[in-house]
ROSE-4610 file (N, C-alpha, C; in Angstrom, 1 decimal, always signed):
// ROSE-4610
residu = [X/X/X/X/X/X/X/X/X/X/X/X/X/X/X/X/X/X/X/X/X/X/X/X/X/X/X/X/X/X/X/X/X/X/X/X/X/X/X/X/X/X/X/X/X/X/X/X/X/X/X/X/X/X/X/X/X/X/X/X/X/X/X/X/X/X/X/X/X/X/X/X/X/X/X/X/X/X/X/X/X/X/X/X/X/X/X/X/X/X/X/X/X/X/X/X/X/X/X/X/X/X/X/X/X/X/X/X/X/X/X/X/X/X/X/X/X/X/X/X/X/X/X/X/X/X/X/X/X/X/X/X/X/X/X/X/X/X/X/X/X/X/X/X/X/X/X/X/X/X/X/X/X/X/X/X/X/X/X/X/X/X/X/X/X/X/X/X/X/X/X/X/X/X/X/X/X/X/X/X/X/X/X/X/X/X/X/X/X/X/X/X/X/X/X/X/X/X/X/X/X/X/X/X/X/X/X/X/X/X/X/X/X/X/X/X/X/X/X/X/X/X/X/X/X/X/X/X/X/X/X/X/X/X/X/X/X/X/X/X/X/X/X/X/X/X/X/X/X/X/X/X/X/X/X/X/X/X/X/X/X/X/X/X/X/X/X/X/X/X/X/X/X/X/X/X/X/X/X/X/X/X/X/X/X/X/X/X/X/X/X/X/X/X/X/X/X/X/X/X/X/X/X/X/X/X/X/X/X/X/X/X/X/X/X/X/X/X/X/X/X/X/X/X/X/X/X/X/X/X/X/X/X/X/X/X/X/X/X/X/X/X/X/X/X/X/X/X/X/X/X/X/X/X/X/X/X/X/X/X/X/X/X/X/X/X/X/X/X/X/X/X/X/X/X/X/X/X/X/X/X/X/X/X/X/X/X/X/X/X/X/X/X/X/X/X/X/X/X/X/X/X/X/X/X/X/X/X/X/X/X/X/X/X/X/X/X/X/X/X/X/X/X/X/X/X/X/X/X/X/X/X/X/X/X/X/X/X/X/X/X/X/X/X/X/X/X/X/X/X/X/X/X/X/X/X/X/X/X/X/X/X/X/X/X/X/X/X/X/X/X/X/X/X/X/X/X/X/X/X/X/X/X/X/X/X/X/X/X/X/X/X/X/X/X/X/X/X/X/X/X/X/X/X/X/X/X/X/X/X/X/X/X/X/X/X/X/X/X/X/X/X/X/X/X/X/X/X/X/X/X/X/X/X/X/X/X/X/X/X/X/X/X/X/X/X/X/X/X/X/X/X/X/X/X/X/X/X/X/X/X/X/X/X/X/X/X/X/X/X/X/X/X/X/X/X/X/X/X/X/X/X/X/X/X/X/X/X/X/X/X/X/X/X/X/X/X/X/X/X/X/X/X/X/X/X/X/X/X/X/X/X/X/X/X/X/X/X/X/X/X/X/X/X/X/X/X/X/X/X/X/X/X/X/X/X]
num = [1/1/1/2/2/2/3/3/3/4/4/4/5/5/5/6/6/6/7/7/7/8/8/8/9/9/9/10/10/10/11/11/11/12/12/12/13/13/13/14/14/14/15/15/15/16/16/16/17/17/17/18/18/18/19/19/19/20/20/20/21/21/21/22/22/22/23/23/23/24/24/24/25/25/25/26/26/26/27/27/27/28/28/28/29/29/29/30/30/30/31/31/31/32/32/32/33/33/33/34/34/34/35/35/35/36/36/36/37/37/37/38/38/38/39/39/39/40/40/40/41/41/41/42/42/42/43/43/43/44/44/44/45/45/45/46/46/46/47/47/47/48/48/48/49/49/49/50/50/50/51/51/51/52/52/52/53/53/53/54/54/54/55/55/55/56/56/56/57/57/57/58/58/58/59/59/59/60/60/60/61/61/61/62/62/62/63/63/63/64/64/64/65/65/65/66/66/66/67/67/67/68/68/68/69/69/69/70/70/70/71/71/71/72/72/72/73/73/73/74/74/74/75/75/75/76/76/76/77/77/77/78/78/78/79/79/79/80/80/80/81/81/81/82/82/82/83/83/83/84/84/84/85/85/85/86/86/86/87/87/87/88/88/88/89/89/89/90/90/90/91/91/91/92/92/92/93/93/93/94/94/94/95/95/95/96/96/96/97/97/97/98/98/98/99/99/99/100/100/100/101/101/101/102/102/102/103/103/103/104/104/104/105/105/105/106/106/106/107/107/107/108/108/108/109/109/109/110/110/110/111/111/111/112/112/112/113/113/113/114/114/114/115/115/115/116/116/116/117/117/117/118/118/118/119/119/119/120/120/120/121/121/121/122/122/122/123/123/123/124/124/124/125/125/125/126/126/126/127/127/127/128/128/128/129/129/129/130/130/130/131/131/131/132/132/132/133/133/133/134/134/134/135/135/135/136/136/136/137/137/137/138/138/138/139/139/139/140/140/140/141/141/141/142/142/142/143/143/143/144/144/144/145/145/145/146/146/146/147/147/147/148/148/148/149/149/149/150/150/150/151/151/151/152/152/152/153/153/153/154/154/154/155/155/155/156/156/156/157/157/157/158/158/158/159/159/159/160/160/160/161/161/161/162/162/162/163/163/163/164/164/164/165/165/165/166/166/166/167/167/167/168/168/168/169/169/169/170/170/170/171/171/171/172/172/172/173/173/173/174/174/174/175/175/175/176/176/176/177/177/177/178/178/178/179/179/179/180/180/180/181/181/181/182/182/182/183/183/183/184/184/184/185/185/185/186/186/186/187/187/187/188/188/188/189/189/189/190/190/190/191/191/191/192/192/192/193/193/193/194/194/194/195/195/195/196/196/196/197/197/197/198/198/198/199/199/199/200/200/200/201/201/201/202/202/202/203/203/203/204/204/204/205/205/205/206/206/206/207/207/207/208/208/208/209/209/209/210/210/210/211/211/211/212/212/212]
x = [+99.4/+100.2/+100.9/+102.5/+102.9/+102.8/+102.5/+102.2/+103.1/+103.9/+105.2/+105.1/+105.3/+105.6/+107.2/+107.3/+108.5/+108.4/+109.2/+109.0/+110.7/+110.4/+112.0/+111.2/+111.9/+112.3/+113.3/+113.4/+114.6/+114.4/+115.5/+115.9/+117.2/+117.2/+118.7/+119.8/+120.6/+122.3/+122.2/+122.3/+122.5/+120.9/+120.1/+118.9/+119.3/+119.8/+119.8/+120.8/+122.0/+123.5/+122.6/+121.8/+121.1/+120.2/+119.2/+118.6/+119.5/+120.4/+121.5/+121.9/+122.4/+123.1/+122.4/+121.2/+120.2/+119.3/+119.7/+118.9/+120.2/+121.2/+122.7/+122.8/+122.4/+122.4/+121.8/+120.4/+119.1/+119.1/+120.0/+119.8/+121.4/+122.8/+123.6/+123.3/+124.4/+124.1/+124.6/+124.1/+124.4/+124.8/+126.0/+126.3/+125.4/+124.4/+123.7/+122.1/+122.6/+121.0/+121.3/+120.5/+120.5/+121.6/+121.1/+122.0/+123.0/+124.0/+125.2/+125.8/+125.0/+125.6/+125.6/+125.2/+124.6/+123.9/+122.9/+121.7/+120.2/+120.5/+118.9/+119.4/+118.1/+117.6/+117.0/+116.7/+116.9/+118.3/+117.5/+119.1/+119.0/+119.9/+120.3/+119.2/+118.7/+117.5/+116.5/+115.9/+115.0/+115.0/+116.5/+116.6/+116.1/+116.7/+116.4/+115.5/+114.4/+113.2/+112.4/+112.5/+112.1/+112.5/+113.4/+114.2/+113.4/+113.5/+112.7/+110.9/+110.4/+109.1/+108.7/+110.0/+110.1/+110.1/+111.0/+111.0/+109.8/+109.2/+108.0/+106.9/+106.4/+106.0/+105.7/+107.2/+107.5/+106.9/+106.9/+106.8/+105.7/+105.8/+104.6/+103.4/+102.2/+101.0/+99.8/+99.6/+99.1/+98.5/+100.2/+100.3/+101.3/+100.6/+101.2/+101.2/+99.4/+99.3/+99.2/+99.7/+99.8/+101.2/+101.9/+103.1/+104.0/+103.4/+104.0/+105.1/+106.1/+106.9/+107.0/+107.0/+107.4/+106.5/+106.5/+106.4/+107.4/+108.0/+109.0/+108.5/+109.1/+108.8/+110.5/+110.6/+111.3/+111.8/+112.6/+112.3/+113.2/+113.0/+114.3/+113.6/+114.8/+114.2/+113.6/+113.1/+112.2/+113.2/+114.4/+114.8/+115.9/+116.6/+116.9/+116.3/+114.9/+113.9/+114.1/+114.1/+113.7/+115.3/+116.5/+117.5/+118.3/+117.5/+118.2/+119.5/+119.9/+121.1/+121.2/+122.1/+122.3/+121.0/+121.6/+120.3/+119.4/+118.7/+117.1/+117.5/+116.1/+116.4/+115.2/+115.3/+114.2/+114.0/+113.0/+112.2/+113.4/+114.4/+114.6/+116.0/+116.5/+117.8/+118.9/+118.6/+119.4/+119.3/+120.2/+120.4/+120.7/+119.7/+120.1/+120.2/+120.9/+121.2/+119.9/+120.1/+118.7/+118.5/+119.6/+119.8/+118.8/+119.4/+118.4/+117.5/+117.0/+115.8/+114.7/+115.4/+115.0/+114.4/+115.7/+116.0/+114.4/+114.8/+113.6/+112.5/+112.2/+110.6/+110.5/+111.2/+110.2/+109.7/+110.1/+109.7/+109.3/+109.2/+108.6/+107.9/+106.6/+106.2/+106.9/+106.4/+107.7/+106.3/+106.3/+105.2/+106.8/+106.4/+107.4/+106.9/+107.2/+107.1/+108.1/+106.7/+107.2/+106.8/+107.7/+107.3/+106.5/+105.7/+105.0/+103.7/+103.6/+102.4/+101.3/+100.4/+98.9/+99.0/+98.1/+98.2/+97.0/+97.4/+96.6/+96.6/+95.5/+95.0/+96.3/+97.4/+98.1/+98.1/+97.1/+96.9/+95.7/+94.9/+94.4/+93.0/+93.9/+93.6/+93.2/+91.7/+90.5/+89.9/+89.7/+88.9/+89.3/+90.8/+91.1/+91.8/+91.9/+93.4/+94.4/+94.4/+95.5/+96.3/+97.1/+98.2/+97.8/+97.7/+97.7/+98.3/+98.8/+99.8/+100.1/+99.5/+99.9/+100.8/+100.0/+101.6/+102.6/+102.7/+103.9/+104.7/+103.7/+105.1/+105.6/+104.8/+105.1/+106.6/+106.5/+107.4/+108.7/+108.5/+109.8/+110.5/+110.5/+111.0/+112.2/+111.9/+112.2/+112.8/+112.5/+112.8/+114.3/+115.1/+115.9/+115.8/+115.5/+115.6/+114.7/+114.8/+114.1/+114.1/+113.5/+113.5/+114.6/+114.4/+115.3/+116.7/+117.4/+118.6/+119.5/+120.8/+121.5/+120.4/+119.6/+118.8/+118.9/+119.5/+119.7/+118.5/+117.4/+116.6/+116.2/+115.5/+115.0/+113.6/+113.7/+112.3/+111.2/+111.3/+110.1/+110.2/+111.0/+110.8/+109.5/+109.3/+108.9/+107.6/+107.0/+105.5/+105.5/+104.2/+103.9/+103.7/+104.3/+103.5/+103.2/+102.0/+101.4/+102.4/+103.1/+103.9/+102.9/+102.0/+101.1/+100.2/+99.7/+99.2/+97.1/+97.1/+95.8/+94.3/+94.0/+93.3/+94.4/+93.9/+92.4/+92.4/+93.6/+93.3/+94.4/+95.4/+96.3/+95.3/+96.5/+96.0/+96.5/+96.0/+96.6/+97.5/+98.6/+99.3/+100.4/+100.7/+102.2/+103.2/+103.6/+104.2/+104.3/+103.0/+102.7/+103.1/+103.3/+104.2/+106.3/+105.8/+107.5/+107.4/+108.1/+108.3/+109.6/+108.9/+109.9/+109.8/+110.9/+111.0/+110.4/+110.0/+108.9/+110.1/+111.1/+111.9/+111.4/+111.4/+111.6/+110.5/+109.4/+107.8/+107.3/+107.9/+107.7/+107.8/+109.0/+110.2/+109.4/+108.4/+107.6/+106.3/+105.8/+104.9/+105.4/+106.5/+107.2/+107.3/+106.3/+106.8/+107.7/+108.7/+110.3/+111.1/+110.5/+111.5/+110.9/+111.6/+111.4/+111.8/+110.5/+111.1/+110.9/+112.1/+112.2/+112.3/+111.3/+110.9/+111.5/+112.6/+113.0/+112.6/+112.4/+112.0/+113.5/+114.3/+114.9/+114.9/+114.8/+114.8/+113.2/+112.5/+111.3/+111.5/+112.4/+113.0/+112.4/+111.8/+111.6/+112.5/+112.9/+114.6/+114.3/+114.4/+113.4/+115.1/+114.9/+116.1/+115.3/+115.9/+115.3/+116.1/+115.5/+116.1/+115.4/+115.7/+115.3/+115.0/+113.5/+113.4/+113.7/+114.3/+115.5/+113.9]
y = [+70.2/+69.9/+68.5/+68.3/+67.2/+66.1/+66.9/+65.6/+65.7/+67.3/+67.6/+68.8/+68.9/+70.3/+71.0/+71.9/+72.8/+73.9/+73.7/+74.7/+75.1/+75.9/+76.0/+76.3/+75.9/+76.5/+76.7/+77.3/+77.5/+77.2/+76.0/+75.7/+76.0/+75.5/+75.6/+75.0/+75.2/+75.0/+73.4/+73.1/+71.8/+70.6/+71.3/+70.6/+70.4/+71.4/+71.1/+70.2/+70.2/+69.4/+68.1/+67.8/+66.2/+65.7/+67.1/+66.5/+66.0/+66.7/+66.5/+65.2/+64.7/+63.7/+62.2/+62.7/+61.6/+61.7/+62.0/+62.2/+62.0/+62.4/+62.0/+60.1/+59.7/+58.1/+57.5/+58.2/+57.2/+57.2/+58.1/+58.6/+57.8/+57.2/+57.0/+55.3/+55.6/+54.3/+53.3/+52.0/+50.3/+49.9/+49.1/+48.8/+47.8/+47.1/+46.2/+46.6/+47.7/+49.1/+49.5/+49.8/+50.4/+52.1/+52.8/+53.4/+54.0/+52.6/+52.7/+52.1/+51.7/+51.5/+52.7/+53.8/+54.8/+54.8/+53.7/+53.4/+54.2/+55.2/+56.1/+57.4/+57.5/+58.6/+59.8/+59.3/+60.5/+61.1/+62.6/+63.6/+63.3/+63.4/+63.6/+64.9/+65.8/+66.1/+65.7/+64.9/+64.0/+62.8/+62.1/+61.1/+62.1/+62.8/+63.5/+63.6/+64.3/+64.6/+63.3/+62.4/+60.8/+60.8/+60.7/+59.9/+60.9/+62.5/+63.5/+62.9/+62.5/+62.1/+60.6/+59.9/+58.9/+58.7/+59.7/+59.8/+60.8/+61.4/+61.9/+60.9/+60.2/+58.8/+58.0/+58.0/+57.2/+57.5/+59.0/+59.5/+59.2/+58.8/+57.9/+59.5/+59.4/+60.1/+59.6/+58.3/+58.1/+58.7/+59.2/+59.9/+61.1/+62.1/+63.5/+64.1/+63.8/+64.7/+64.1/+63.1/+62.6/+62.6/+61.9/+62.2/+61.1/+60.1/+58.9/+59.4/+59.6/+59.7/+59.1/+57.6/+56.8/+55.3/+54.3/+53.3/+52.5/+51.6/+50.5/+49.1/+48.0/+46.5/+46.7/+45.9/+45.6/+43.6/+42.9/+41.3/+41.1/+40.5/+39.6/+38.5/+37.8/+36.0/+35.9/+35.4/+35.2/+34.8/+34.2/+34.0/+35.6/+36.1/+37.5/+38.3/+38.3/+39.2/+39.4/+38.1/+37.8/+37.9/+37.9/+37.5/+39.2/+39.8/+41.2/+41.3/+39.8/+39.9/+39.9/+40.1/+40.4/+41.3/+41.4/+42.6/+42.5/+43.3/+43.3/+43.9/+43.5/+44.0/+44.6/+46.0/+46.4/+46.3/+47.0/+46.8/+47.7/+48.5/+49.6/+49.0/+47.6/+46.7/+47.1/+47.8/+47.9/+47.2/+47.1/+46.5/+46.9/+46.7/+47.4/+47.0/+47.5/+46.5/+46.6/+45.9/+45.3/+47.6/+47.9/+49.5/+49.6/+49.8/+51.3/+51.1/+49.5/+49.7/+49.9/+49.8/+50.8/+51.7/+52.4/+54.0/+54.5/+53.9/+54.3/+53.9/+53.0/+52.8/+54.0/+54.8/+55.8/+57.3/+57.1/+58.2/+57.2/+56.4/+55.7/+54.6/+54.4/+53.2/+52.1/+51.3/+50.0/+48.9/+48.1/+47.2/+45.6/+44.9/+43.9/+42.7/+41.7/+40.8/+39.9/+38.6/+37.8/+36.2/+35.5/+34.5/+33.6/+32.9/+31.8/+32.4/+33.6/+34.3/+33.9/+35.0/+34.6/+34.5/+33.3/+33.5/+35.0/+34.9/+35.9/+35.6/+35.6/+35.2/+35.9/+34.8/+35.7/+35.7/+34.5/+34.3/+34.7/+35.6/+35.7/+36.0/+35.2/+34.7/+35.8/+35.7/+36.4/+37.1/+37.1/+37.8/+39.1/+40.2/+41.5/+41.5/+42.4/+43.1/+43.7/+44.3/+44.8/+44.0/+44.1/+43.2/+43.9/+43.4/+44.0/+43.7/+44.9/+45.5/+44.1/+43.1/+41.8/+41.1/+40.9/+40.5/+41.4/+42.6/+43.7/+43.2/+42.8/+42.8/+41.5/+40.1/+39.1/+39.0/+40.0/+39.8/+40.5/+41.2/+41.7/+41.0/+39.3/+38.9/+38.1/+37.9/+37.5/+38.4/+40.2/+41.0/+42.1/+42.5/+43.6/+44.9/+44.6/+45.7/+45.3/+46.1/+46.1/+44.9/+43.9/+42.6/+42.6/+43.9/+44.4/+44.0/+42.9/+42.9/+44.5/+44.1/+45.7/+46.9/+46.8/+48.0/+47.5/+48.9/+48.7/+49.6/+50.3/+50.5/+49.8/+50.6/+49.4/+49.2/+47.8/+47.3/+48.2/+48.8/+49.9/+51.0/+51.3/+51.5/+51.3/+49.8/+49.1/+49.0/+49.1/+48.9/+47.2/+46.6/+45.2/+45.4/+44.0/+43.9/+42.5/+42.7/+41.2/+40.4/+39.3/+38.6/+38.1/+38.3/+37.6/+38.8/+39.4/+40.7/+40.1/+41.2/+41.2/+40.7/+41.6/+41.4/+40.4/+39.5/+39.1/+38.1/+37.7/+36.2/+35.8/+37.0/+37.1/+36.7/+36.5/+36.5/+37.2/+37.5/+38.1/+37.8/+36.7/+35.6/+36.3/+35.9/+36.2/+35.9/+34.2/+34.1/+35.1/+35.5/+36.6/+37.7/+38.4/+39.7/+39.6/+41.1/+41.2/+42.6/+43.1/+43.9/+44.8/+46.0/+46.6/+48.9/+49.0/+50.5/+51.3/+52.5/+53.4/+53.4/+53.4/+53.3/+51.7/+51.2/+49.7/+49.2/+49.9/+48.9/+50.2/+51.3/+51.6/+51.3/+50.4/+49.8/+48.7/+48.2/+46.6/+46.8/+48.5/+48.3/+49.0/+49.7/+50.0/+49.2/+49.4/+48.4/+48.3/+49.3/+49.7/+48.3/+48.0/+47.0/+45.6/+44.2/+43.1/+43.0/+42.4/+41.9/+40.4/+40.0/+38.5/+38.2/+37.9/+37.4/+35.8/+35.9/+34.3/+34.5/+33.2/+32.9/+31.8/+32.6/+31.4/+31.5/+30.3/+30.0/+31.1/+31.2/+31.8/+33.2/+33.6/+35.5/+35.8/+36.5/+36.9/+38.0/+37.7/+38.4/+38.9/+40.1/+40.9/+41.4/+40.7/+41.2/+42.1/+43.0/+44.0/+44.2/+44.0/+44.4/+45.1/+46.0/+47.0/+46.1/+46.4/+45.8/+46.5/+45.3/+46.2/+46.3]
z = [-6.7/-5.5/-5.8/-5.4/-5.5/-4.6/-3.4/-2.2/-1.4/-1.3/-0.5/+0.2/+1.7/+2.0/+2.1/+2.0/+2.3/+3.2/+4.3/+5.5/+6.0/+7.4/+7.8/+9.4/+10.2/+11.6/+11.9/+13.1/+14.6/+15.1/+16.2/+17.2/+17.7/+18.3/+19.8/+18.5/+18.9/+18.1/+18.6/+19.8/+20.0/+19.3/+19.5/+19.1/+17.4/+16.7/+15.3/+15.1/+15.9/+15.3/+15.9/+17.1/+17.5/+16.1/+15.8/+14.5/+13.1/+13.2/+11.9/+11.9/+13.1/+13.2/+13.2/+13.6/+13.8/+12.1/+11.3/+10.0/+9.5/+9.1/+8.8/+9.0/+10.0/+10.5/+9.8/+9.7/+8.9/+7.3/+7.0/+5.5/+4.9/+6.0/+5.5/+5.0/+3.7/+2.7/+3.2/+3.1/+3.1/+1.9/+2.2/+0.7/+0.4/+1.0/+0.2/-0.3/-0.6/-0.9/-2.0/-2.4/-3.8/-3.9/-3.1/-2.6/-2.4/-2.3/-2.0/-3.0/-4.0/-5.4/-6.3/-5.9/-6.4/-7.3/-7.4/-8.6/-7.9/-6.4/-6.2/-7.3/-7.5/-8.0/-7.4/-6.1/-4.9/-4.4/-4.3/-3.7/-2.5/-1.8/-0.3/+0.5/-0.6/+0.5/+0.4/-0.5/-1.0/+0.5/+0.7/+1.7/+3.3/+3.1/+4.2/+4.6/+4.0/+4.2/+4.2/+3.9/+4.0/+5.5/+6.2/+7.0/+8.4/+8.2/+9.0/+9.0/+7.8/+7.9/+8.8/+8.6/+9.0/+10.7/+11.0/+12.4/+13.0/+12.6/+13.2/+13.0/+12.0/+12.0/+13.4/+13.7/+15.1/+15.8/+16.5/+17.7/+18.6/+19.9/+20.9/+20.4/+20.1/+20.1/+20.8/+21.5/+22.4/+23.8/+24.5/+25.7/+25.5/+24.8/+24.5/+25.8/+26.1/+27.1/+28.4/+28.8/+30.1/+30.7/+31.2/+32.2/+31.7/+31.2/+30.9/+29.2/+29.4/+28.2/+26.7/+26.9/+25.7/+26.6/+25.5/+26.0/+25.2/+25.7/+24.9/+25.6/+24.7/+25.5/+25.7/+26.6/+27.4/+27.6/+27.2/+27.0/+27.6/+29.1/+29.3/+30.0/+30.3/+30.7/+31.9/+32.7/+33.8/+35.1/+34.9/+35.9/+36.1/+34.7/+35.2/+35.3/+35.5/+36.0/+37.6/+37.7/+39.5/+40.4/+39.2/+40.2/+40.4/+38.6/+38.6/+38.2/+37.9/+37.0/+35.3/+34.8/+33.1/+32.0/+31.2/+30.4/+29.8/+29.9/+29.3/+27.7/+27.0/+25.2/+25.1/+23.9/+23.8/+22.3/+22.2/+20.5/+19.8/+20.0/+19.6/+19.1/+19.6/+19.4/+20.3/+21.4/+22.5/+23.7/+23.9/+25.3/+27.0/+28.2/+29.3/+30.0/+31.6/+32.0/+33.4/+34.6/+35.4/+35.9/+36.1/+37.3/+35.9/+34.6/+33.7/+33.6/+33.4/+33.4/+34.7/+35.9/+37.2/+37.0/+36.3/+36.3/+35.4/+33.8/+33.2/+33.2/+34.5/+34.2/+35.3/+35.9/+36.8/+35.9/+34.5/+33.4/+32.2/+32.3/+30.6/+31.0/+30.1/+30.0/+29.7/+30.8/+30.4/+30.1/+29.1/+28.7/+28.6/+29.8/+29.8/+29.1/+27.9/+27.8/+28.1/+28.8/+29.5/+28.4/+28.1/+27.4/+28.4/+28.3/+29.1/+29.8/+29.5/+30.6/+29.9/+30.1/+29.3/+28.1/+27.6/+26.0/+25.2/+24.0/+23.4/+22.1/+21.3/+19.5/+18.9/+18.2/+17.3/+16.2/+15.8/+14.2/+14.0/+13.4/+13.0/+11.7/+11.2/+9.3/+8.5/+8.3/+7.5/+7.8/+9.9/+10.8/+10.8/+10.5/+10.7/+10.1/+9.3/+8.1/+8.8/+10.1/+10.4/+11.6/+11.8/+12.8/+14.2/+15.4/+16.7/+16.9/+18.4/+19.1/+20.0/+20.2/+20.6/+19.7/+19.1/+17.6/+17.6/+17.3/+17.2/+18.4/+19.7/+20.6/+21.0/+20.5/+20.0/+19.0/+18.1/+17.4/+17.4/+18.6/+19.2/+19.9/+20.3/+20.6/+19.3/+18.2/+16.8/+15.7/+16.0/+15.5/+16.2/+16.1/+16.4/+15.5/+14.2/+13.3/+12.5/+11.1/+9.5/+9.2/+8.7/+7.4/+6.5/+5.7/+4.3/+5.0/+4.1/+4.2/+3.9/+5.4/+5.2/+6.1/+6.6/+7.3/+8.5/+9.7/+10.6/+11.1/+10.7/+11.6/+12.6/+13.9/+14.9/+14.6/+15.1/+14.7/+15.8/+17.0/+17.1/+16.3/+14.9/+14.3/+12.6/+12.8/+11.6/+11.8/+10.6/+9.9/+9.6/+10.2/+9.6/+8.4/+7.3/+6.2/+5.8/+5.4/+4.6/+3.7/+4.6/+3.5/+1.8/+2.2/+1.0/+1.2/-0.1/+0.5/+1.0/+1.7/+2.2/+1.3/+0.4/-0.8/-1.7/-2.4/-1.9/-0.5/-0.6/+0.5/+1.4/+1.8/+3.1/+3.8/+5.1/+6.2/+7.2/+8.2/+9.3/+10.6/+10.1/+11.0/+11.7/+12.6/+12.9/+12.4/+11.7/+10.7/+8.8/+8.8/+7.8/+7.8/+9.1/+9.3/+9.0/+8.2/+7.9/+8.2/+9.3/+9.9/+8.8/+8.5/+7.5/+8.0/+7.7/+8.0/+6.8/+7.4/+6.3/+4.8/+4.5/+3.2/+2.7/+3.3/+2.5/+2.6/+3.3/+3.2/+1.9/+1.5/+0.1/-1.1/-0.9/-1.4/-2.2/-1.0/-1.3/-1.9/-2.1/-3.3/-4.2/-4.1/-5.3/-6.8/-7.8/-9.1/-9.8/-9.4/-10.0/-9.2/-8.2/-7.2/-7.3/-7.3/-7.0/-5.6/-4.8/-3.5/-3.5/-3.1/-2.6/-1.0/-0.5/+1.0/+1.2/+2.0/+2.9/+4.2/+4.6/+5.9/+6.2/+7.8/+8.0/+9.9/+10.1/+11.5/+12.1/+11.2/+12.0/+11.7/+11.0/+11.0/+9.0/+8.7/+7.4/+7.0/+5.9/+5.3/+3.7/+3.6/+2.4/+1.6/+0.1/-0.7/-1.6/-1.6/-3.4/-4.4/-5.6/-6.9/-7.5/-8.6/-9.1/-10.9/-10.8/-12.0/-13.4/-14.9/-15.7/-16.8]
């Protein structure tokens, strides 16, 4: 076995042209990607099926079976919370205005961060290898999308990764997280690729090159 499956279904005509288009999005090239220099060595259904694994990846599995839909954060400032004027942002890099997000907290979890509220441990050093969902939504105030320069995934899309890796002697910080999408946190143990990590204004910015 190569570590691949191959299947087929049916759906609705409109459900497949939404799938197409939404896998057509995630799979289209950036010119500052390897990619779009035409230096991958993946076919287009090779991207595909990446981009399909990628979005099931996502999908909320938490509350399948409850009523609650999705959960998103939600960030806006504290006085347009209270006055209900100008727009809220979400992890996803969109923007809404005070009505939608009315509208959608009466079908989706809405988890609102509010800067200045309670504090919570966001560095964590040596004590836990993995990042918590307190950091993740910490860092949605700092994040809109992928790290990887050129990737417009949204960042409730992205995987933490250990700016310095974990073994032997990362740490588990919030400044240590580089929030990257399932293509490009491959990308970063990939040994075919050099990743160069900048840090500017507090944002970590991931270049790759392909080693000759």
């Amino acid at each position: 076995a190569d570590g691949t499956a191959t299947g087929s279904f049916t759906v609705p005509v409109f459900a497949a042209n939404v799938l197409r288009k939404v896998l057509e999005q995630m799979t289209a090239p950036r010119r500052q990607t390897p990619e779009a220099a035409g230096k991958s060595a993946m076919t287009w259904a090779h991207r595909k099926g990446l981009a399909f694994a990628d979005l099931l990846e996502r999908l909320p599995t938490d509350r399948l079976n409850g009523k609650v839909a999705a959960t998103v954060v939600v960030t806006v400032e504290h006085e347009k919370l209270r006055s209900e004027v100008g727009a809220a942002s979400l992890d996803t890099g969109h923007d809404l205005s005070a009505a939608q997000v009315r509208r959608i907290a009466c079908g989706a979890g809405i988890l609102p961060l509010v800067l200045g509220g309670a504090s919570q441990i966001l560095d964590l050093g040596r004590m836990a290898r993995f990042f918590t969902e307190a950091q993740r939504t910490a860092l949605a105030t700092r994040y809109d999308e992928c790290a990887a320069e050129g990737c417009d995934r949204p960042y409730a899309w992205t995987e933490l990764h250990h700016e310095d890796p974990w073994h032997p002697d990362g740490r588990t910080d919030l400044d240590r997280a580089v929030p990257l999408c399932g293509y490009h946190h491959r990308l970063m143990h990939n040994p075919a690729y050099r990743a160069t990590v900048s840090t500017i204004e507090g944002k970590k910015s991931v270049r790759y090159t392909r080693r000759t």
